[in-house]
C-alpha positions in Angstrom: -62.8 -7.3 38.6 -62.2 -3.5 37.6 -60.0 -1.2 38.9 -61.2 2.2 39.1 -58.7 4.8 39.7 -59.2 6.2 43.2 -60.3 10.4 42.9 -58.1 12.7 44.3 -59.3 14.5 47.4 -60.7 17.5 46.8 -60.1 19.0 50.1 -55.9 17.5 49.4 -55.5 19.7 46.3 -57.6 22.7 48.3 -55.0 22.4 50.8 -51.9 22.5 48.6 -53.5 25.8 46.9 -54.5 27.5 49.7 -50.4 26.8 51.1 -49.2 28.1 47.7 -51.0 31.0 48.0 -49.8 31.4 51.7 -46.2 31.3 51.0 -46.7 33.6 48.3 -48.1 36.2 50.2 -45.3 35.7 52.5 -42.6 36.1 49.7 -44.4 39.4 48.6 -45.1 40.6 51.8 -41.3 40.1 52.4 -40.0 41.7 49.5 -42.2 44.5 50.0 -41.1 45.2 53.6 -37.3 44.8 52.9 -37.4 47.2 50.0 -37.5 50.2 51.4 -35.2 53.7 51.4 -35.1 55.9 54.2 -33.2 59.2 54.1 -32.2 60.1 57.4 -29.8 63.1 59.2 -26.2 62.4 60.0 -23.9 63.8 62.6 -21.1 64.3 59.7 -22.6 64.3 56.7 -25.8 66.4 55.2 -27.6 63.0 55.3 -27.4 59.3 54.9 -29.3 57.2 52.3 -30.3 53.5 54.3 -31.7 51.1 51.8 -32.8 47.4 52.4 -31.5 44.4 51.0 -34.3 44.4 48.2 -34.5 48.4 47.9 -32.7 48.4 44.4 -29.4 50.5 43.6 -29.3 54.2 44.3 -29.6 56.0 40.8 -28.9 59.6 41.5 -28.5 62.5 44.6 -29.6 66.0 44.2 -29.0 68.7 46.8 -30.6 72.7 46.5 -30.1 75.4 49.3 -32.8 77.3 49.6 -32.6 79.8 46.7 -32.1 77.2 44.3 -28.6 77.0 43.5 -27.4 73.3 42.9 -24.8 71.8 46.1 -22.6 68.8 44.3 -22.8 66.0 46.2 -20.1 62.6 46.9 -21.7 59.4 48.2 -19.3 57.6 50.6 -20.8 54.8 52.4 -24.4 56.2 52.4 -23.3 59.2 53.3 -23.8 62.4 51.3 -20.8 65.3 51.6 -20.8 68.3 49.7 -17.5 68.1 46.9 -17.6 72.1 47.6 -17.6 74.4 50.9 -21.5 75.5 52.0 -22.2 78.3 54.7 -23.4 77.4 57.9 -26.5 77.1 59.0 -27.7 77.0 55.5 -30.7 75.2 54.7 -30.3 72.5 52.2 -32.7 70.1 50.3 -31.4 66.6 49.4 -33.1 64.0 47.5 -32.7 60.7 46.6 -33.2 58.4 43.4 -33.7 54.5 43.7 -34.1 52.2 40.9 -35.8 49.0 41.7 -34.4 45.6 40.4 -37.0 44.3 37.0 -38.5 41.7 38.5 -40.2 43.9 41.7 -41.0 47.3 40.1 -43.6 45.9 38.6 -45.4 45.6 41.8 -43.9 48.6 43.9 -42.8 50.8 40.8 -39.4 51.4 39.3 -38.2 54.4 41.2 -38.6 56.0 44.5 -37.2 59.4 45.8 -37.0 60.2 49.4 -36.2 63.8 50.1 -34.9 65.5 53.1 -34.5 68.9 54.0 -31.7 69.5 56.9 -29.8 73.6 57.8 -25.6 72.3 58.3 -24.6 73.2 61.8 -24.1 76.6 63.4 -20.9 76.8 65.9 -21.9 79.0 69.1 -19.1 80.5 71.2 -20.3 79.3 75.2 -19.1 82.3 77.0 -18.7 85.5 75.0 -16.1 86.7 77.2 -13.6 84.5 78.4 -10.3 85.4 80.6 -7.1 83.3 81.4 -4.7 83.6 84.1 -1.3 85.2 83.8 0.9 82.8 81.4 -2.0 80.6 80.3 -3.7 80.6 76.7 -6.9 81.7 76.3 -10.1 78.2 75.9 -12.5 79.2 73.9 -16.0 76.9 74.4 -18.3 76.1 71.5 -21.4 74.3 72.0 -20.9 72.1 69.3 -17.5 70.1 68.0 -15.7 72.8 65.5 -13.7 71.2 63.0 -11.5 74.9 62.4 -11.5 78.5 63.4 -10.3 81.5 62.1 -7.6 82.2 64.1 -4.0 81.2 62.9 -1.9 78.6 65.5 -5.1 78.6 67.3 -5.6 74.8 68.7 -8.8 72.8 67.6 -9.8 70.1 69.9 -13.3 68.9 70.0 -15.6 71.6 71.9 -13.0 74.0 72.7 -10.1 76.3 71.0 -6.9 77.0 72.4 -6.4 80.8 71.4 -2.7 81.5 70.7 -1.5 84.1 73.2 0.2 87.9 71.7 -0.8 90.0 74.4 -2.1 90.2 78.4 -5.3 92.0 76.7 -7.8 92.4 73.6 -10.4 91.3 72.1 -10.7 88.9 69.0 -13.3 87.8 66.0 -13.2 83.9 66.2 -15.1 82.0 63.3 -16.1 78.3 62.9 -17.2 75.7 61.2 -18.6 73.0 62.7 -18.0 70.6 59.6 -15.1 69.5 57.4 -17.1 70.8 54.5 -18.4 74.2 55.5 -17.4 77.7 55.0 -16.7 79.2 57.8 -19.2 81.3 59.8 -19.7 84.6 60.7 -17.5 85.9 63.5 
């Protein structure tokens, strides 16, 4: 009697192909939507770099106001804060450098830059003429948190400034800045 060796399915070995090529898919298409950047607006900082567990390391931050001139930034925590003072309400264009690990930027490309353009906030006095009872200090609302005013001994809480009082009557120039980081604004 002879034994002949028994042929492999054809349709077995198209099966464990057509699986291989499945999961692969799956792996790229998973490395491909976890590899993103995204550049977004902050409440306290000029932006904030968000990058996916496969995005790569961030490789370098650039920030221009509007006529050019270069604004050195810190990174702390994704966040991106001026190292120097900026006006208010200037308009300021960010970008963003990532470098993509070896073994995927050869699929998706070894760098990607996401840019944002954001204006740092503007501190607006609520009621432009305020009054105060006999013996009281003087609240003036802003309609947005100031971080410090002009105004020596002057109170900074949130939304509103406790004016120091020197006399029943006047009139004063209060200026703000909305942000840690920023100059202070006109009066």
């Amino acid at each position: 009697m002879v034994v002949r060796p028994r042929k492999r399915s054809r349709r077995g070995l198209r099966l464990a192909v057509a699986a291989a090529l499945v999961l692969l898919i799956g792996a790229a298409a998973a490395v491909w939507a976890f590899s993103g950047v995204r550049l977004v607006p902050d409440a306290s900082s000029l932006g904030r770099v968000e990058l996916q567990p496969f995005a790569g390391s961030l490789a370098g931050v650039h920030a221009t106001t509007a006529d050019g001139s270069p604004v050195p930034l810190a990174v702390s925590h994704g966040r991106l804060i001026p190292r120097g003072r900026v006006a208010s309400g200037e308009r300021i264009s960010v970008s963003v450098l990532v470098r993509r690990p070896g073994w995927e930027s050869w699929a998706l490309g070894a760098e990607r830059r996401e840019t944002l353009t954001v204006r740092t906030p503007v501190a607006h006095v609520l009621d432009r003429w305020v009054t105060a009872d006999a013996g009281t200090r003087v609240v003036v609302r802003f309609d947005t948190p100031v971080d410090r005013v002009s105004l020596r001994g002057a109170t900074v809480s949130g939304r509103t400034v406790t004016v120091p009082a020197r006399t029943p009557a006047g009139s004063i120039e209060v200026a703000a800045a909305a942000r840690p980081w920023e100059r202070l604004g006109p009066p």
